[in-house]
C-alpha positions in Angstrom: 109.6 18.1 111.3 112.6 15.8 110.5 114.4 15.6 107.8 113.6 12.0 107.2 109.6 13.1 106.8 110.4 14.8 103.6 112.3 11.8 102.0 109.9 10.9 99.0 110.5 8.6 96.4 110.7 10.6 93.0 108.0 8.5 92.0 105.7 9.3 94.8 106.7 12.7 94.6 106.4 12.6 90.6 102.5 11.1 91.2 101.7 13.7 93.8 102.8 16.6 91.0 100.6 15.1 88.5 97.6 15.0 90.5 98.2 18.5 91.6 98.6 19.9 87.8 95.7 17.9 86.8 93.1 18.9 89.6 94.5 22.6 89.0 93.4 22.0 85.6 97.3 23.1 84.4 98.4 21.7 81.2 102.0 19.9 80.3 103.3 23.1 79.0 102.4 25.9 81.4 103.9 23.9 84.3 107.0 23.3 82.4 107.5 26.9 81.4 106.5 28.1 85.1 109.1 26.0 86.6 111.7 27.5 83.8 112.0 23.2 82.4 111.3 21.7 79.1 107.8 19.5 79.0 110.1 16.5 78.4 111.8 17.6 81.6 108.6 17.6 83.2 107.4 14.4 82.0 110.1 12.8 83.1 109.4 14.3 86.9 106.1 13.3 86.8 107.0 9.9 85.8 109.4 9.5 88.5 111.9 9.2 86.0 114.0 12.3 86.7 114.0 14.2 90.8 112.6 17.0 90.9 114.7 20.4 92.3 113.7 22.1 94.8 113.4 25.5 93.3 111.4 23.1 90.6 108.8 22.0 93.5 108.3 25.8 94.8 107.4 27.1 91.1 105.3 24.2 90.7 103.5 24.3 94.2 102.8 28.0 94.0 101.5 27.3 90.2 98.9 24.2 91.3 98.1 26.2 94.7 99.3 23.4 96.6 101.2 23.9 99.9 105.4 22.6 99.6 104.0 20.5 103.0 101.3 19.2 101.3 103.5 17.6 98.7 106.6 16.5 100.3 105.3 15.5 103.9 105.5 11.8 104.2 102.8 11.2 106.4 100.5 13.9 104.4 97.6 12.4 102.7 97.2 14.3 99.2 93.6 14.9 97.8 92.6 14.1 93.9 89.1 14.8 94.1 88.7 17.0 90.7 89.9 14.8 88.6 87.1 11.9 89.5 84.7 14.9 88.8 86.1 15.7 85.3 85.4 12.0 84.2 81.6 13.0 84.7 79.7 13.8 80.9 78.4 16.9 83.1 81.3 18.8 84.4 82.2 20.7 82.1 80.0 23.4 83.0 81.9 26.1 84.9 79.8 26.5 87.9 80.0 22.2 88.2 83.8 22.7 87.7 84.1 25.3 90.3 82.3 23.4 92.5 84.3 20.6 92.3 87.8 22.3 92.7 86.1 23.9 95.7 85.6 20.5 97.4 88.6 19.3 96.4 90.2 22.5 98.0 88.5 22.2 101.4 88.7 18.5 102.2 92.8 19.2 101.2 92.6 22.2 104.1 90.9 19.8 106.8 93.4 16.6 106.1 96.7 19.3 105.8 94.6 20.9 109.5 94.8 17.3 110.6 98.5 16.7 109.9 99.4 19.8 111.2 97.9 19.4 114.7 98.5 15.5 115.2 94.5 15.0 114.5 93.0 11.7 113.5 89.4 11.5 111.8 87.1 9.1 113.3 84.9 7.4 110.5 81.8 5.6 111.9 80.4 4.1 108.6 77.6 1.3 108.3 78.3 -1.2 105.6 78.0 -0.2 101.9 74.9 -1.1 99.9 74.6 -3.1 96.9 72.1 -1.7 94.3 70.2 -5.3 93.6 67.6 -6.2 91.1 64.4 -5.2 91.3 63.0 -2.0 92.6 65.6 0.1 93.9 63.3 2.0 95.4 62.0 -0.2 97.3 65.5 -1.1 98.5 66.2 2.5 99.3 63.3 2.6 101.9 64.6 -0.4 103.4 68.0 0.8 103.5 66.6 4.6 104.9 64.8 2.6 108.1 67.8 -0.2 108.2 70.2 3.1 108.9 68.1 5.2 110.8 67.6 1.9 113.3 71.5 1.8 113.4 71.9 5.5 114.0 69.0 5.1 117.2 66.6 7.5 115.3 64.4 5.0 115.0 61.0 6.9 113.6 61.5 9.9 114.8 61.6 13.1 112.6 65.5 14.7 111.8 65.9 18.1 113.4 69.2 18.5 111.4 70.8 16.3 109.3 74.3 18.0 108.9 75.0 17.1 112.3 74.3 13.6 112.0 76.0 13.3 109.0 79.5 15.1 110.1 79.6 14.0 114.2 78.0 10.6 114.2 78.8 9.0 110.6 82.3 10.8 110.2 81.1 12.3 106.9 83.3 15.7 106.1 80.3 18.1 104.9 80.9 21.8 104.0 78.7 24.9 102.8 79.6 27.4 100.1 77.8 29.7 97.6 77.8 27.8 94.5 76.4 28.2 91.2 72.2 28.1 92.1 72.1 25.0 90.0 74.5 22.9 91.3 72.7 21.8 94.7 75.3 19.4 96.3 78.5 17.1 95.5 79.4 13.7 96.8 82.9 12.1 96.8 84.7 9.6 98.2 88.4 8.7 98.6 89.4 5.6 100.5 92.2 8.2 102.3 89.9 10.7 103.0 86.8 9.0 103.5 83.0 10.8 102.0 83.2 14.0 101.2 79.8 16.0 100.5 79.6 19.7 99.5 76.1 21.5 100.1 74.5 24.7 97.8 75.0 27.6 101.3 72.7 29.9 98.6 69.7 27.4 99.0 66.8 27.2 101.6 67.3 25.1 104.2 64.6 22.7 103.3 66.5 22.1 99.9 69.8 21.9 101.8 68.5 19.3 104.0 67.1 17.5 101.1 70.4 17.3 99.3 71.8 16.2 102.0 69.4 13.3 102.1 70.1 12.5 99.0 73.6 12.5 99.0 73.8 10.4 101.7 71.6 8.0 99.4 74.7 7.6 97.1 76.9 7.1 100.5 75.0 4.2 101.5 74.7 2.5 98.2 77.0 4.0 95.2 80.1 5.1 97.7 82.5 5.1 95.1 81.0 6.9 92.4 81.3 11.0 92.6 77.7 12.6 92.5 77.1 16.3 91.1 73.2 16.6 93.0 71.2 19.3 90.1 67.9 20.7 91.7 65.3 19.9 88.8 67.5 16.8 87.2 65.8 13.8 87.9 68.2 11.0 86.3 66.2 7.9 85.0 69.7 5.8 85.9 68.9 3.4 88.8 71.2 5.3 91.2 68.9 8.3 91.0 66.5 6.8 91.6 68.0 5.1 94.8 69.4 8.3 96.1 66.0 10.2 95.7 64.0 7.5 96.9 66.7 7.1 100.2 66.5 10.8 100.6 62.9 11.0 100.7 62.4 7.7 103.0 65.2 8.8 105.4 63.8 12.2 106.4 60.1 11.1 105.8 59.6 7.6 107.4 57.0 5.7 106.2 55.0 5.1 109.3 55.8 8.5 110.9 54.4 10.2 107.9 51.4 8.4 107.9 50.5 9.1 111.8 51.4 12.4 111.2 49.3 12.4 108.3 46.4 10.8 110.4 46.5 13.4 113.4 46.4 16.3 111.4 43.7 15.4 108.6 41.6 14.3 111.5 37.9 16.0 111.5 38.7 17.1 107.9 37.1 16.0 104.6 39.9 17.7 101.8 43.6 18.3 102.0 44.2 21.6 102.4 47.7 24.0 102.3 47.2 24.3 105.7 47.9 20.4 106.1 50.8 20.2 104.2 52.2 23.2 105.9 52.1 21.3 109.2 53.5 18.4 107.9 56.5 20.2 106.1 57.7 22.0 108.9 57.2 19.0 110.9 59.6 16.9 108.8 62.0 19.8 107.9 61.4 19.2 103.8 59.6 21.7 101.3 55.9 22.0 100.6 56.5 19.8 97.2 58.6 16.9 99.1 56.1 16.6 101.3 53.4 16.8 99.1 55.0 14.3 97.0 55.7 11.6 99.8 52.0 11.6 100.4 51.3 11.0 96.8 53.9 8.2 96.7 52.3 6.9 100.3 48.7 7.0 98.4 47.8 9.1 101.1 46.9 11.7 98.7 46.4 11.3 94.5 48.8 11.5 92.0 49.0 15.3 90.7 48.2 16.7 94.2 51.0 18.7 93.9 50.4 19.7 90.5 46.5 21.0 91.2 48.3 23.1 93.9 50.7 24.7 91.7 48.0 25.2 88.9 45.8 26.8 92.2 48.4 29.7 93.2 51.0 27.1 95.3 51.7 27.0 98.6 53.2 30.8 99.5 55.1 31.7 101.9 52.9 34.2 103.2 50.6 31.3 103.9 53.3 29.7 105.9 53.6 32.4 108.1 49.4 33.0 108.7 49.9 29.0 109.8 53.1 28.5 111.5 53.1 32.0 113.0 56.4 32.3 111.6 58.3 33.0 108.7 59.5 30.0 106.1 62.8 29.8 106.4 63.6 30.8 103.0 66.9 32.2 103.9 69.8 31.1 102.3 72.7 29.6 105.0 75.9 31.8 106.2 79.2 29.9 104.8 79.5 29.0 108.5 76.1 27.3 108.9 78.3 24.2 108.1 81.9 22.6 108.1 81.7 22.6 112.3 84.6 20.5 112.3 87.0 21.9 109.8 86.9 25.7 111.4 87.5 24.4 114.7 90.4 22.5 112.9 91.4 25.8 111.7 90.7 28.0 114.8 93.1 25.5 116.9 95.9 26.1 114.6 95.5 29.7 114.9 95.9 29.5 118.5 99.2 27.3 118.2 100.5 29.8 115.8 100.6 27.3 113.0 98.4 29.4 110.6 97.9 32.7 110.2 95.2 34.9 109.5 95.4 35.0 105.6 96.1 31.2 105.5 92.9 30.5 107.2 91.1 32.8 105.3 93.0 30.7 102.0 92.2 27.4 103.8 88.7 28.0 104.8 88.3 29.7 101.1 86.4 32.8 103.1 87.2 36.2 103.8 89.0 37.5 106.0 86.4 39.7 107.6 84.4 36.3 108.5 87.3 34.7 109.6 88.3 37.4 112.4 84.4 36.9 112.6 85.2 33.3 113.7 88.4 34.4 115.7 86.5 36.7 118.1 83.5 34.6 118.5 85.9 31.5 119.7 88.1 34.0 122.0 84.5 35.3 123.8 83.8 31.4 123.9 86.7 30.9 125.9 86.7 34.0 128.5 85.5 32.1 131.5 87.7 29.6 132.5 85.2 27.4 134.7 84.6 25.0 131.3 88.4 24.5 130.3 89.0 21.0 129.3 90.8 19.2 132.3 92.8 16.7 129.8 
């Protein structure tokens, strides 16, 4: 890298060390004493008012957990997600905070992957979505089909969603453990692009259903950051969109109801065993499905409630019907964020990373990452499929 990469303003470096002290949650003070400064001193940096020394931007980069690269590097895009988080009235719970920093830390791993190995990210985004008077949910089922046409799904039912999301719209999508509330996280940065972070610790019928609904505030409230809470219904009209999108985009109106039709066929009363098909059919839980019928008027209001006042729909019962168990297994770390350890396992090869800095990068230990390492080196043995460009 050239000398002439590095040459940053010191008010674009000043910016880029105030985002970094303020999504590292750091205050005026601490940075000022870790970099052996006054605050005024620091200010003025920040400001652009006074350079900053070098010894300065070490202390300060090792405070914030920010890479020297990531801050000086011309080209290098730098990533301010927390701070968009912290405006929410709900973030200052500690697992939502975590959470946040998290996706702020990962999307900053894949972009500084990206710079690192010369990488461009395609986007591949339909037109954003106006919320307009009226019912939005009505808007959200004609937005689901309008986007499900565009992607060539047509009415067919989604075997996985995370693939659509991260290879054919562009979207970056990770999974970690989070705090059991905190289902999922949306964010978007015009650098960057959309950003969704997705509860590994849930089922994958609730994974896939946050993902639904996050994709909901992609399509119609891009801008906004989203912090998805399983049992939090909003009454704000861009709930209501997003849960209404969700629902329509992985349950199609028309599929459901032919679906609906074949297996209810010959029978007088819903049954468990009916909305078990249709579940696993559609990839959603017992109580998303059983809640789409209601709102389709294929079933009545409270259906779902008699069931749960009945004993519920068990998993047991899923197996007797399905011959197999529901998959009520939470996901591996791995299960997502495709593109961002193959990002990561490419660098390791060039000898760009190491071991411990993928581990840091990928925010995983390192007994999964050699994990990763030896599963990509057995991928590679036979050299009949090597890429001829």
């Amino acid at each position: 890298m050239s000398k002439l990469d590095y040459e940053l303003s010191p008010v674009q470096l000043g910016e880029r060390l105030k985002v970094a002290r303020e999504t590292a949650n750091v205050t005026q003070d601490a940075a000022a004493k870790a970099a052996l400064i006054a605050r005024t001193t620091l200010v003025s940096i920040e400001k652009g008012q006074r350079a900053a020394r070098l010894e300065e931007i070490q202390a300060l980069s090792r405070l914030y957990g920010v890479s020297i690269n990531a801050l000086l590097r011309r080209e290098s895009i730098f990533v301010d997600l927390v701070p968009r988080f912290r405006s929410l009235p709900e973030t200052g719970d500690s697992g939502i905070e975590h959470a946040a920093r998290l996706l702020n830390d990962l999307v900053r791993a894949e972009v500084e992957l990206e710079n690192i190995l010369g990488v461009k990210k395609t986007y591949n985004y339909p037109a954003e979505k106006n919320l307009l008077p009226g019912d939005v949910r009505k808007q959200a089922e004609h937005d689901a089909q309008n986007l499900r046409n565009w992607l060539g799904l047509g009415e067919a039912p989604i075997q996985s969603l995370f693939p659509i999301l991260e290879l054919q719209l562009g979207v970056r999508v990770y999974s970690r453990k989070l705090d059991s509330k905190v289902a999922g996280l949306f964010a978007y940065d015009d650098n960057v692009g959309a950003c969704i972070l997705i509860n590994a610790s849930h089922r994958k019928d609730r994974r896939t259903q946050t993902g639904g609904h996050e994709l909901g505030h992609f399509i119609a409230t891009r801008r906004q950051p989203e912090i998805y809470q399983d049992g939090k219904y909003e009454n704000s009209r861009e709930e209501r969109y997003a849960n209404a999108f969700g629902s329509a985009f992985l349950t199609p109106t028309r599929t459901v109801m032919e679906k609906f039709k074949e297996v209810t066929t010959g029978g007088t009363h819903l049954t468990r065993r009916h909305i078990i098909l249709l579940s696993g059919f559609f990839g959603v839980s017992r109580q998303a499905m059983v809640l789409r019928l209601e709102e389709l008027g294929l079933t009545k209001k409270g259906t779902w409630d008699w069931f749960m006042d009945n004993g519920g729909i068990t998993d047991e019962q899923v197996q007797q019907v399905l011959g197999v168990s529901a998959d009520d297994t939470p996901a591996t770390e791995l299960a997502q964020s495709s593109r961002l350890f193959l990002l990561a396992i490419e660098a390791w090869k060039k000898n760009l990373i190491s071991e411990g800095q993928m581990s840091e990068m990928l925010k995983i230990g390192r007994e999964k990452v050699r994990q990763l390492l030896d599963e990509a080196e057995e991928d590679e043995v036979n050299d009949l499929f090597k890429l001829s460009y």
